[in-house]
Backbone bond lengths (Angstrom), bond angles and torsions (degrees), N, CA, C in turn:
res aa  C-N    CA-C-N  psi(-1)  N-CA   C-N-CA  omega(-1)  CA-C   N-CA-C  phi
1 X - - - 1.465 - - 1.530 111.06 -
2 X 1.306 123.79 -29.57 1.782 121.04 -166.54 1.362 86.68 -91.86
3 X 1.349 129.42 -56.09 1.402 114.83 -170.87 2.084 111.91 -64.01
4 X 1.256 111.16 3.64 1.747 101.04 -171.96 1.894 78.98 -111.27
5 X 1.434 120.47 -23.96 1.449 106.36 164.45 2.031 113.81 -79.39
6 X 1.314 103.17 26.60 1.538 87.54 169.93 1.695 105.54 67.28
7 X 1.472 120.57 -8.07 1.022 97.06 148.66 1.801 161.23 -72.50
8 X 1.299 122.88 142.81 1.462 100.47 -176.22 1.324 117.31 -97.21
9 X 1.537 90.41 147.31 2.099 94.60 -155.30 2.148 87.68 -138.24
10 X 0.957 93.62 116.29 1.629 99.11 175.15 1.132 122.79 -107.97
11 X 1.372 111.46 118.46 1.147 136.66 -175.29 1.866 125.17 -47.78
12 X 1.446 108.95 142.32 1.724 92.83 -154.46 1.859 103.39 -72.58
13 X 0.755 114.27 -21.52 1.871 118.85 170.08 2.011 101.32 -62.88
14 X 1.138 82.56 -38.70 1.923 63.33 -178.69 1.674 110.93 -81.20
15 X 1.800 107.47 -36.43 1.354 117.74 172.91 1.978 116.18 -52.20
16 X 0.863 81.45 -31.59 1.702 90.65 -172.48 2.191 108.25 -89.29
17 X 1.534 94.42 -8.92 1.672 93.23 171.37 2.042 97.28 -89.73
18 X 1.215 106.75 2.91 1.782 86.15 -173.17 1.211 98.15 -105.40
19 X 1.255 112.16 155.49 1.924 115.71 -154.30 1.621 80.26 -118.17
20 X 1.891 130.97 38.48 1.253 121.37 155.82 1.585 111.24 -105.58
21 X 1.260 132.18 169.32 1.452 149.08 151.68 1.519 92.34 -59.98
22 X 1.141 119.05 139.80 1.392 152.04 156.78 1.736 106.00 -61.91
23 X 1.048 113.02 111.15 1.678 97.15 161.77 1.283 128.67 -82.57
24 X 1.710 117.66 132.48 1.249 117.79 -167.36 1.775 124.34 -69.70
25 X 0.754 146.06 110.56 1.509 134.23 161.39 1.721 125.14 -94.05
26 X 1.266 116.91 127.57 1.383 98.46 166.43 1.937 96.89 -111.50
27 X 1.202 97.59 -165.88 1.904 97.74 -168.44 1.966 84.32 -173.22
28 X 1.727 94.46 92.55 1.676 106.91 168.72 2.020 103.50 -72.79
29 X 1.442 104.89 105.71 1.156 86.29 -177.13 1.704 123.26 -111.21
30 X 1.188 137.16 122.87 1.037 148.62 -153.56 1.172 125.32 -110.39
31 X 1.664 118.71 11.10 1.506 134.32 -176.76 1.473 91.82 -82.68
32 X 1.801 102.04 169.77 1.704 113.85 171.89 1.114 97.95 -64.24
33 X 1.398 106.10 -72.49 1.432 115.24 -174.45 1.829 144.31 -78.53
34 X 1.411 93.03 74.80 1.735 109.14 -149.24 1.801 107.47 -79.31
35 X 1.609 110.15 14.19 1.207 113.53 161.28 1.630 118.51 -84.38
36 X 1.350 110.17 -34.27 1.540 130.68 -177.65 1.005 97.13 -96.11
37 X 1.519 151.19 -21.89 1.783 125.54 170.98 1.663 105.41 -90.98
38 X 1.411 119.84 -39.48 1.416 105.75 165.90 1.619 123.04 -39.09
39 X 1.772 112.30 -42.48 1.227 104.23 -163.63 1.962 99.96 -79.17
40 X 1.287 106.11 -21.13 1.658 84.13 -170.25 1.755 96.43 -100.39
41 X 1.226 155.83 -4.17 1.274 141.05 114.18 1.481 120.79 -12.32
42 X 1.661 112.68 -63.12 1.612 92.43 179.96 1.496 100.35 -101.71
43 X 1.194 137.54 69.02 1.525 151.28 176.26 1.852 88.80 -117.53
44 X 1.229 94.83 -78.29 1.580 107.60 166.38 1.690 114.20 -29.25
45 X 1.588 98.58 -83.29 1.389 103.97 -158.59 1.586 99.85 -62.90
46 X 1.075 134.19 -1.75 1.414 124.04 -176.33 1.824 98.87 -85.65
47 X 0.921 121.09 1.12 1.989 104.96 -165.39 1.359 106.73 -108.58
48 X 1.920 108.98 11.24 1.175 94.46 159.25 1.336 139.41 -89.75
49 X 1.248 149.34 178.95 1.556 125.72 174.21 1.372 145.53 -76.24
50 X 2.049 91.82 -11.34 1.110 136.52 -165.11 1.934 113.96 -64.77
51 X 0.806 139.95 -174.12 1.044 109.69 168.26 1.650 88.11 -134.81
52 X 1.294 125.11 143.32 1.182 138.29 -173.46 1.988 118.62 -125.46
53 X 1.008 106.79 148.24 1.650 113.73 -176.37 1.515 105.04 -133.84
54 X 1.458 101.21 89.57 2.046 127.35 172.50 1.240 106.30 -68.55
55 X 1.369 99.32 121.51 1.628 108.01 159.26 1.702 114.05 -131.78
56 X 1.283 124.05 145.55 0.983 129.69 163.94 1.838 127.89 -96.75
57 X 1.354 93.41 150.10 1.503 102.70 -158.25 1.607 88.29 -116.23
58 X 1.574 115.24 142.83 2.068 111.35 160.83 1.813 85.05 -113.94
59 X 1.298 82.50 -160.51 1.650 113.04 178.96 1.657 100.36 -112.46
60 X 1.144 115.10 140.66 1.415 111.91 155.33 1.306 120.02 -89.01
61 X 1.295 127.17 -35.23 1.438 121.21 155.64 1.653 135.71 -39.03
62 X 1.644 100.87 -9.76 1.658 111.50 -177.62 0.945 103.73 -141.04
63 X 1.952 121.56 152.36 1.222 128.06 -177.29 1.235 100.52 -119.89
64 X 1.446 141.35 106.70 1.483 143.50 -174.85 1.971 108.37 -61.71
65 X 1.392 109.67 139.59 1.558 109.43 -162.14 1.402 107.39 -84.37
66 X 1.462 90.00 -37.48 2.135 111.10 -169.93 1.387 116.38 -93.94
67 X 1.101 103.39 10.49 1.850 102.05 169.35 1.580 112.97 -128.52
68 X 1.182 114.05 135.51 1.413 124.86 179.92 1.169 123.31 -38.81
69 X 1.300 152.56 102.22 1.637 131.90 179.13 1.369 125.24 -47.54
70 X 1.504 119.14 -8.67 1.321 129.72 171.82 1.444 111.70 -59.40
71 X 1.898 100.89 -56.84 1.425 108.63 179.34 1.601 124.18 -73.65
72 X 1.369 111.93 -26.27 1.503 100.87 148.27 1.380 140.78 -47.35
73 X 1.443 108.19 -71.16 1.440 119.44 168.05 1.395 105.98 -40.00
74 X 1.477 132.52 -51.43 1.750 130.20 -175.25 1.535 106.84 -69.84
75 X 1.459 126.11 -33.03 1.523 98.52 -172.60 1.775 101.85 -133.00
76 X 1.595 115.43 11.76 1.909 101.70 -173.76 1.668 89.13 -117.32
77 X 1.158 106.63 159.65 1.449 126.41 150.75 1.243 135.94 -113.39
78 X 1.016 137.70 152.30 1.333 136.26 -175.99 1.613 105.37 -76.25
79 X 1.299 132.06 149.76 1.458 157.45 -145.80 2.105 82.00 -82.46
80 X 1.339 88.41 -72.67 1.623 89.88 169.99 1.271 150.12 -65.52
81 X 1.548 87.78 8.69 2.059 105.81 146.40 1.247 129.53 -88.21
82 X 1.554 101.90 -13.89 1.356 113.33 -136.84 1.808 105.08 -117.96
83 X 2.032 117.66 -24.80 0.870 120.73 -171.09 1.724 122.33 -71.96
84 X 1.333 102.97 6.06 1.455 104.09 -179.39 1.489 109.64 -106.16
85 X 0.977 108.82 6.02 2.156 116.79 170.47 1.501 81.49 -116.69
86 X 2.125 87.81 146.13 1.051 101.92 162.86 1.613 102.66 -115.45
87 X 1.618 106.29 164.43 1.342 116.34 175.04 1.832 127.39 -104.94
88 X 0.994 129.41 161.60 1.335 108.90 -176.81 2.116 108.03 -96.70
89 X 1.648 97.22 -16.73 1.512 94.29 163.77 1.350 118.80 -151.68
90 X 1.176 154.28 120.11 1.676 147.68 157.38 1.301 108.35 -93.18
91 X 1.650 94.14 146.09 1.375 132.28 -175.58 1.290 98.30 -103.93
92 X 1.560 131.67 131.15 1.830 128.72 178.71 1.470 104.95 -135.48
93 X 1.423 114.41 95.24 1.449 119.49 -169.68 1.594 114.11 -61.57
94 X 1.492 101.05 173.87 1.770 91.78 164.18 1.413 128.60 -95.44
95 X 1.281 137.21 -165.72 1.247 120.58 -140.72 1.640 95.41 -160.13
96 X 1.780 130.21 113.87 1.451 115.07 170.34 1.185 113.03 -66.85
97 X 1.491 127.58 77.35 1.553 135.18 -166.01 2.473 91.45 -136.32
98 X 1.105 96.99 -21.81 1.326 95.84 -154.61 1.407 140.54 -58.24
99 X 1.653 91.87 -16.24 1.678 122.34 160.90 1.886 97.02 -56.09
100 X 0.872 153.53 -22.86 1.349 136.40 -127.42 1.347 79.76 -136.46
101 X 1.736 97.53 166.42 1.700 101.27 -170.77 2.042 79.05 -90.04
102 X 1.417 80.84 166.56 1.525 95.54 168.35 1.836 134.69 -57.96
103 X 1.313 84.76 -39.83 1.508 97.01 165.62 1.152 113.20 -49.32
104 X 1.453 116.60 -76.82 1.648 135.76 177.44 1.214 98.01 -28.21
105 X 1.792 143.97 -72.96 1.503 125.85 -163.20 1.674 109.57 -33.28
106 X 1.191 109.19 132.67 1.138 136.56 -163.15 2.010 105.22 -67.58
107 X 1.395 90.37 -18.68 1.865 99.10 -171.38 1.257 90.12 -128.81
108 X 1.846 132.88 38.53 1.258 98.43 179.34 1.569 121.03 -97.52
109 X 1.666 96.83 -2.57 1.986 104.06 164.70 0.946 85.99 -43.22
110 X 1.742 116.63 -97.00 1.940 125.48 -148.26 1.623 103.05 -36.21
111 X 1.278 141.41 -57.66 1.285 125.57 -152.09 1.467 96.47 -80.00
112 X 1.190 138.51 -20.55 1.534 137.13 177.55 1.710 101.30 -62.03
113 X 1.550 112.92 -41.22 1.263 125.89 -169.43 1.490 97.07 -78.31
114 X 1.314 136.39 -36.36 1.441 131.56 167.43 1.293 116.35 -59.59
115 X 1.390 110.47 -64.41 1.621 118.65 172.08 1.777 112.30 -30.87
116 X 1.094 126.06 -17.48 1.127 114.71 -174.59 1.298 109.93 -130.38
117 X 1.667 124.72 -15.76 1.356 111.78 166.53 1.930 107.83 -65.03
118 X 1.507 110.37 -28.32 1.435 103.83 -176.93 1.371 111.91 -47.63
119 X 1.753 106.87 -32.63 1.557 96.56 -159.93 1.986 117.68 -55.98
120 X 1.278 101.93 -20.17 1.574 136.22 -174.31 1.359 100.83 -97.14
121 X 0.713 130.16 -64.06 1.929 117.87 -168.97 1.103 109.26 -106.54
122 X 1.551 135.18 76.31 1.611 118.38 -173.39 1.251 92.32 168.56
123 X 1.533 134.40 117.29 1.517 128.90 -173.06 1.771 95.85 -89.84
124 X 1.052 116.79 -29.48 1.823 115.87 171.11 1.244 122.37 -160.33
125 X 1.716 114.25 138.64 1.343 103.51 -154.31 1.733 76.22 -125.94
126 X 1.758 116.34 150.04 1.012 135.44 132.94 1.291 144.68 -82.08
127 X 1.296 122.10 99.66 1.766 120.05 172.55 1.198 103.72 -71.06
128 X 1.746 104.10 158.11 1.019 114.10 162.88 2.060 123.69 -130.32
129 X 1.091 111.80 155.75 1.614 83.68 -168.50 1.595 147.74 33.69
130 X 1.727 83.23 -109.34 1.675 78.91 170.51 1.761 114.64 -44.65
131 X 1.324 86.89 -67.16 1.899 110.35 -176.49 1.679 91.40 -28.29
132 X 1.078 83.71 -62.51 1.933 83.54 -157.38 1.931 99.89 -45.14
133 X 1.046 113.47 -49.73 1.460 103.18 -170.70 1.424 111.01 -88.20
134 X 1.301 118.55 8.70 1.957 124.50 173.46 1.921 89.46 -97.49
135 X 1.455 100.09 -26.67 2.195 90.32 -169.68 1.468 92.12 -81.93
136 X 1.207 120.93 -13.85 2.078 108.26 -167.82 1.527 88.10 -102.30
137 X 1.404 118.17 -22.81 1.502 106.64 -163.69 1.984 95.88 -75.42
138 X 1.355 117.76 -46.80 1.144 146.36 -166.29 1.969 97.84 -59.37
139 X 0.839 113.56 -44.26 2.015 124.67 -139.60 1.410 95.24 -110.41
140 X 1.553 111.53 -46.37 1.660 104.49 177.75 1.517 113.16 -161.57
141 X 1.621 100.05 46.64 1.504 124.85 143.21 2.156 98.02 61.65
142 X 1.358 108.44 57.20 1.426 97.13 -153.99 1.509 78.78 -123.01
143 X 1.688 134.33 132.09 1.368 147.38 -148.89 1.327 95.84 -85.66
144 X 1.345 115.23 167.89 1.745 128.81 164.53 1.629 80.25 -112.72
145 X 1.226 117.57 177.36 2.103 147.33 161.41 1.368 93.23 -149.59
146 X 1.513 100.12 129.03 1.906 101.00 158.59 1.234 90.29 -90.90
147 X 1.483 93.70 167.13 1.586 143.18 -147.73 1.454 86.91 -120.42
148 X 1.743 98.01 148.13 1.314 110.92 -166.21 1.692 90.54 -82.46
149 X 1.275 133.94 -71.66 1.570 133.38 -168.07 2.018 84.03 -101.36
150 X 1.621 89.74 170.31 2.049 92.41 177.95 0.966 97.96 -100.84
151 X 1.726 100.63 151.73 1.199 118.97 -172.24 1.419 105.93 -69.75
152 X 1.211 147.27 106.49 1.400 149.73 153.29 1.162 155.43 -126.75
153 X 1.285 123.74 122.24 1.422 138.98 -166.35 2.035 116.84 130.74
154 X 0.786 84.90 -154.26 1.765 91.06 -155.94 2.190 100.76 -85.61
155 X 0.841 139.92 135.30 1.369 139.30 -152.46 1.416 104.08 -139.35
156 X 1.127 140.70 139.73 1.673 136.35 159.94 1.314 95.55 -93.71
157 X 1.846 94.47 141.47 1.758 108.79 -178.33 1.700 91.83 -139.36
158 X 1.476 98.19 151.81 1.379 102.86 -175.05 1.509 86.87 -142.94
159 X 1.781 103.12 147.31 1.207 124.90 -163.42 1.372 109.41 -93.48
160 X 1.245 132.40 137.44 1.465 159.07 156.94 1.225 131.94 -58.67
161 X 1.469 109.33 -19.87 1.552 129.00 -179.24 0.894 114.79 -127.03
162 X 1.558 143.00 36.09 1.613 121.68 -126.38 1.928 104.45 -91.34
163 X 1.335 104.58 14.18 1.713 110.30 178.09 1.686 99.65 -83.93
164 X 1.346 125.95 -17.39 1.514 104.02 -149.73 1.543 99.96 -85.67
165 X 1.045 123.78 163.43 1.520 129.89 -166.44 2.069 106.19 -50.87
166 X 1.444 87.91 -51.63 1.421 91.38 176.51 1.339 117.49 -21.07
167 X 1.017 117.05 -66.12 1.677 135.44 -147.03 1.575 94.71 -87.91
168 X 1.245 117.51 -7.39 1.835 98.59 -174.22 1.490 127.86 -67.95
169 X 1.390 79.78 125.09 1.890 71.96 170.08 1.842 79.45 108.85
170 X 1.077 148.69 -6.93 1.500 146.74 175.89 1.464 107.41 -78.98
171 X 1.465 113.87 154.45 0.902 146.13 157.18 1.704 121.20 -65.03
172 X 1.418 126.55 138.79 1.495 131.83 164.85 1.502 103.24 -23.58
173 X 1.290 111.53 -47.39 1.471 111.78 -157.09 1.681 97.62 -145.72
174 X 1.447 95.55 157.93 1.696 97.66 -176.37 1.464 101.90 -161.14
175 X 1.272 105.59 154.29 1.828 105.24 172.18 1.422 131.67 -109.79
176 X 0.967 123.61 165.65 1.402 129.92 -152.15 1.410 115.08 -155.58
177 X 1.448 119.96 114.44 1.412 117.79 167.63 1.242 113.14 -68.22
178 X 1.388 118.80 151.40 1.425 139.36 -176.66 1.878 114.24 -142.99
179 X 1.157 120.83 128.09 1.415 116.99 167.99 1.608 110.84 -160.07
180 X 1.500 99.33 90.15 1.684 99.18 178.43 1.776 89.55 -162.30
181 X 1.740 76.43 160.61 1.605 102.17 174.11 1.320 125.26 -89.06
182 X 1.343 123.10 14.28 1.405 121.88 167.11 1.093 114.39 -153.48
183 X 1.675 125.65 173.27 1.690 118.01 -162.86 1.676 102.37 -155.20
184 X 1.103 122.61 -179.30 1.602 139.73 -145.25 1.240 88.53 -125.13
185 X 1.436 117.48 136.84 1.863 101.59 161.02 1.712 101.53 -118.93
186 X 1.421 104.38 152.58 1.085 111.76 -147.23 1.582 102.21 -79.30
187 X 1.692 118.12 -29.42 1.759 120.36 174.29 1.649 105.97 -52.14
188 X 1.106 113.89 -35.62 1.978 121.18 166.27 1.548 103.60 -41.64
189 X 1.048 108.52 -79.28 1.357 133.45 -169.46 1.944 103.65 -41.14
190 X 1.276 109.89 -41.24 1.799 124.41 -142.21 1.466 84.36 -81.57
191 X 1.388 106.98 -42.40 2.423 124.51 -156.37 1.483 87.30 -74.68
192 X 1.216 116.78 -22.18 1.843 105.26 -174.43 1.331 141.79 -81.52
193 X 1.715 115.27 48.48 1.159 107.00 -152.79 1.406 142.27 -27.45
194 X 1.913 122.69 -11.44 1.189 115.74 -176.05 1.507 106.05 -111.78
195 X 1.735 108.75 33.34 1.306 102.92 169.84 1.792 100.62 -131.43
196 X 1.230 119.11 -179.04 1.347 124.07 -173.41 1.667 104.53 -176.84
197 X 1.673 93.40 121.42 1.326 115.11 -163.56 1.498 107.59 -82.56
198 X 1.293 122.19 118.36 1.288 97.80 -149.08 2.227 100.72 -129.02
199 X 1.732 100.97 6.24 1.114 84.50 161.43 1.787 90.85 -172.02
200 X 1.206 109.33 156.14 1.761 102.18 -165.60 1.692 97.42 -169.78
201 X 1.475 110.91 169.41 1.539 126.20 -168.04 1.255 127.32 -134.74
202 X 1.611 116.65 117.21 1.793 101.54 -162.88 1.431 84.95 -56.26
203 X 1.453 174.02 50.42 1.299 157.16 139.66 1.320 123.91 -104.11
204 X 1.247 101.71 -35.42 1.599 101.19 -166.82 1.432 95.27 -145.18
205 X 1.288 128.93 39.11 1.956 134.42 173.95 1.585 108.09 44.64
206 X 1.530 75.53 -133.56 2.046 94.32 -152.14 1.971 85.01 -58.66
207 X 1.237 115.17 155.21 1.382 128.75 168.53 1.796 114.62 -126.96
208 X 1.337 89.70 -52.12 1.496 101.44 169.76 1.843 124.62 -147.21
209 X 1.859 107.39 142.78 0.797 134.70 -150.62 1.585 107.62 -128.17
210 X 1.389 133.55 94.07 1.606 133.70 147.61 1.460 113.98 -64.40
211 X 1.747 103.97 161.99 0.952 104.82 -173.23 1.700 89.46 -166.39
212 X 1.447 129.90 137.50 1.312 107.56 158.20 1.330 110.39 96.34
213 X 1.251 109.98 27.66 2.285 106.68 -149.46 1.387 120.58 33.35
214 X 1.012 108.35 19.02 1.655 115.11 161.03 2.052 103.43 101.68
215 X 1.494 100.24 49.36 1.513 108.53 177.33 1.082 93.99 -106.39
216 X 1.573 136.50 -5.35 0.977 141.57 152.61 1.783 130.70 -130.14
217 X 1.253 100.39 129.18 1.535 100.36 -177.61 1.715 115.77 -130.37
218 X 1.580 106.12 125.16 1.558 97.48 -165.47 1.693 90.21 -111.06
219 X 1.772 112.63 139.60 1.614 124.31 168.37 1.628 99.08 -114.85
220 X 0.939 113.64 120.52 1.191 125.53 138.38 1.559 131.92 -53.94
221 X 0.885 104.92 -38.58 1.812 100.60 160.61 1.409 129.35 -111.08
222 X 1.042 126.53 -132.89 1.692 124.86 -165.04 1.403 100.05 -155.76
223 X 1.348 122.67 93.12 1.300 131.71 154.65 1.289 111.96 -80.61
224 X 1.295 117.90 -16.92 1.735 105.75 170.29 1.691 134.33 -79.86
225 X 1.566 95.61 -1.79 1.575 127.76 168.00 1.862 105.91 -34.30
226 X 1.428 102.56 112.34 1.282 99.77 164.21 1.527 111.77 -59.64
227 X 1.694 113.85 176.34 1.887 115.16 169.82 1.679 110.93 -53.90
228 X 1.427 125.10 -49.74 1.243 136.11 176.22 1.305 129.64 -60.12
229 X 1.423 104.38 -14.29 1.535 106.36 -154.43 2.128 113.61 -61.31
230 X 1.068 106.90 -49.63 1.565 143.42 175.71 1.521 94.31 -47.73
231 X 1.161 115.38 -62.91 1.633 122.89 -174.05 1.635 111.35 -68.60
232 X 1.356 121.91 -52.51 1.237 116.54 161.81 1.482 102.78 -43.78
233 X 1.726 141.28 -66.13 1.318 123.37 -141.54 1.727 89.94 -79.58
234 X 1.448 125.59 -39.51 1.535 114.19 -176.58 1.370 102.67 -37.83
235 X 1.688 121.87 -80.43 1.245 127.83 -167.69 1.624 125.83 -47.39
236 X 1.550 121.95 -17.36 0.736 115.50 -165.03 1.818 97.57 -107.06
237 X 1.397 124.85 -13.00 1.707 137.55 -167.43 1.977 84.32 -95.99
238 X 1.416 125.93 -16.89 0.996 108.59 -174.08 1.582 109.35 -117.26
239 X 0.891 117.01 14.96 1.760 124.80 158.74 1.168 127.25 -91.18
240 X 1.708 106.43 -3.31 1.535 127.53 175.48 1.479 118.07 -130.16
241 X 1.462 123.53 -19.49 1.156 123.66 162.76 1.637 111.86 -114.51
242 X 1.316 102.18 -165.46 2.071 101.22 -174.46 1.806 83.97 -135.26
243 X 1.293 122.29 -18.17 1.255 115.17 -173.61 1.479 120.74 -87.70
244 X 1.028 113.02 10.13 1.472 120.31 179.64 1.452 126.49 -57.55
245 X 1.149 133.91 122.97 1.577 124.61 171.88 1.167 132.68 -86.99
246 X 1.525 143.75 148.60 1.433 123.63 -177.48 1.531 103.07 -65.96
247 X 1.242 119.13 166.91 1.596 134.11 -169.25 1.616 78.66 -82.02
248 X 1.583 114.70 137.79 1.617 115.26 157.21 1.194 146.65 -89.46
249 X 1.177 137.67 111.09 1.511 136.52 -168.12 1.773 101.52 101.32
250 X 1.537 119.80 23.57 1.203 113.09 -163.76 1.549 105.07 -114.18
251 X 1.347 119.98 -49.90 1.492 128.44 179.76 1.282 131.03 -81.83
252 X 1.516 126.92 107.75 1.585 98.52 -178.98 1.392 114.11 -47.57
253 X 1.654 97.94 139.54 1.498 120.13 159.49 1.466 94.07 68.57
254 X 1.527 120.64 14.21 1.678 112.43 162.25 1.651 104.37 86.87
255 X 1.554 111.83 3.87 1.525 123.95 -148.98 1.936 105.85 -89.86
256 X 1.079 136.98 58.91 0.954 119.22 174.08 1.852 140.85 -13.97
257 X 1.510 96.75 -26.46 1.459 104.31 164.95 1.567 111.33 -90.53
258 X 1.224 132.39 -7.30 1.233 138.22 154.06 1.533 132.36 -61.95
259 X 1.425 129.23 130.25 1.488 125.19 169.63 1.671 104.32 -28.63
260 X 1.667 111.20 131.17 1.613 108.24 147.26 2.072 112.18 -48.34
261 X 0.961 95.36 165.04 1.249 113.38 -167.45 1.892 90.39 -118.83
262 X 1.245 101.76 100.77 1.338 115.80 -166.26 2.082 106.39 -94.58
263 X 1.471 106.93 103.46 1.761 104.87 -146.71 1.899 88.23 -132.70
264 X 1.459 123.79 3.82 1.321 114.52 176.72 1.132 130.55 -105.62
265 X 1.674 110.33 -28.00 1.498 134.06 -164.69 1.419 112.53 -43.34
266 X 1.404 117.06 -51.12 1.685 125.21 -173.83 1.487 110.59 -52.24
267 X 1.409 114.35 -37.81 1.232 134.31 -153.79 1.607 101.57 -86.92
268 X 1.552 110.14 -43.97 0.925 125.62 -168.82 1.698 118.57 -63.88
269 X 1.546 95.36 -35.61 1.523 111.65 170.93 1.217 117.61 -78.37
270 X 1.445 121.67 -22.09 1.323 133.22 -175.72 1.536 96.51 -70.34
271 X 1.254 97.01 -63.33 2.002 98.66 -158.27 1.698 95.62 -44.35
272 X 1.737 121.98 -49.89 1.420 117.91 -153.49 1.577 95.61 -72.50
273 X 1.455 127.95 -38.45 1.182 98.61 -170.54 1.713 117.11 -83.95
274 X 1.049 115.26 -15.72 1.647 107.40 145.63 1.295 126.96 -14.97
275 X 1.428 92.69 -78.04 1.529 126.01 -171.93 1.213 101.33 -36.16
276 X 1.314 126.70 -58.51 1.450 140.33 -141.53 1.377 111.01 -95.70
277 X 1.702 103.17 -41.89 1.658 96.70 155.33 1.270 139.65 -68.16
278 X 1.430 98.45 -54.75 1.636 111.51 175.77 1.358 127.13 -74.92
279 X 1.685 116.12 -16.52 1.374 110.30 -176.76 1.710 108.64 -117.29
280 X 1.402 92.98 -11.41 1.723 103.99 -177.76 1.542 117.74 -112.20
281 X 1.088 120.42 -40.19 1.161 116.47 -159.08 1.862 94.20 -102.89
282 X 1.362 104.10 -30.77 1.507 110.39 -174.79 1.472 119.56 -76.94
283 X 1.414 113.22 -11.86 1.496 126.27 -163.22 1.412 100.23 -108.34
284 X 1.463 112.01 -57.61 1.610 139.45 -173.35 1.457 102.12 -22.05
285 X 1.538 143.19 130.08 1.847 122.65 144.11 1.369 102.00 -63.90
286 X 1.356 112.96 172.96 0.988 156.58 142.16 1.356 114.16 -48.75
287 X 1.002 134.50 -15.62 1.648 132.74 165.78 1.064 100.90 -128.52
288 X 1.379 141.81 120.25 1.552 137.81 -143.54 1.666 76.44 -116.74
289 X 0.673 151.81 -51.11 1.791 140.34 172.48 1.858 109.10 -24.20
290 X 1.304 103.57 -28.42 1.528 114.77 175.37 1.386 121.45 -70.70
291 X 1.570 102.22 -19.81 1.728 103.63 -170.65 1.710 110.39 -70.26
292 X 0.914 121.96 134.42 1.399 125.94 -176.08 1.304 117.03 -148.91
């Protein structure tokens, strides 16, 4: 399947001729649909040159509805197989949990208990959405507010830091999918001395959040969004409700029967392979038992 998605997947005879360590990744993933966020996670993480070794992590506290138990059992593990390896980076998706206070998520012991084994086994972790605002809510007590309508569709964000490795190779301005019911305010973010807001949108606020020299990084939206992704959730939030809005900045001419207007992807590959050099592969030892 990754190689008929154009992904590149290297074979263990060629993996075993490179006289490097593999870098580890795991990716806790917490979407419904964890067949379609795995594939555009490693869509991304595959375009680096690096050679990387993906594993997936579930919750044991939750039983996912929309994925096969076949494909669980064949490619996730439980958190509590998994906490005695360390990794050199995790990916922590978001979660349709976000209406609800944090407490209330039904698994939010275990992921509180993850959130903090990363700080110890994991040279850099990425949040995403939800995650991202359950790891700031969790780490340094920093609020969500719902939003009167959700924020949705495609947004230009311009960076605040634009020296830090992350961002190299970026543009003034860049875009970013977004689709959630609550948001970060950025005076939270500013009072916290061990955080630094480091890229955000007069439209849709804080987007992204370092912390840690970048052992931690929180997104508020979804740059890992396939072209479709937005259009599937419009069409499908509006076959059950009447209140739905078109996604913004997404359709030519606003046209739902029109191609999305696909304006993040470059960017999107940019930020991860950053990530992976400069915060993972560049930071990481060489004896990953060392990471602490």
């Amino acid at each position: 399947m990754l190689k008929h998605e154009n992904i590149f997947v290297m074979d263990d005879s060629r993996a075993h001729m490179q006289d490097i360590r593999p870098l580890k990744i795991v990716i806790l993933n917490l979407m419904p649909l964890k067949i379609t966020t795995e594939t555009d996670l490693i869509r991304l993480l595959s375009n680096t040159p690096l050679q990387l070794e993906i594993s997936f992590m579930k919750l044991k506290s939750h039983t996912p509805k929309n994925t096969p138990i076949e494909h669980m059992m064949m490619f996730y593990r439980d958190f509590e197989s998994m906490r005695n390896e360390k990794y050199d980076g995790m990916i922590i998706t978001g979660a349709p949990v976000e209406q609800l206070e944090y407490e209330d998520v039904t698994y939010w012991d275990e992921m509180t208990e993850i959130f903090t084994w990363a700080r110890t086994h994991v040279t850099s972790t990425l949040y995403i959405c939800w995650a991202a605002q359950a790891g700031l809510y969790f780490h340094y007590g920093i609020p969500k507010y719902p939003l009167q309508k959700k924020m949705f569709g495609i947004f230009p964000q311009y960076t605040l830091e634009p020296q830090l490795p992350i961002f190299r190779g970026f543009d003034d301005e860049f875009q970013m999918p977004h689709s959630r019911h609550t948001e970060l305010h950025r005076e939270d973010i500013l009072k916290n001395p061990n955080l630094t807001l480091i890229a955000e949108s007069d439209e849709c606020g804080v987007s992204m959040v370092m912390a840690r020299g970048g052992r931690e990084f929180f997104i508020t939206g979804h740059l890992e969004y396939a072209p479709n992704t937005l259009d599937h959730e419009y069409r499908r939030d509006r076959d059950i409700r009447d209140d739905v809005e078109l996604p913004r900045h997404y359709y030519r001419n606003d046209d739902p029967d029109q191609k999305p207007m696909v304006t993040w992807r470059a960017h999107a590959n940019l930020l991860y392979n950053n990530w992976i050099n400069y915060y993972v592969y560049q930071e990481t030892p060489f004896d990953i038992n060392k990471i602490e």
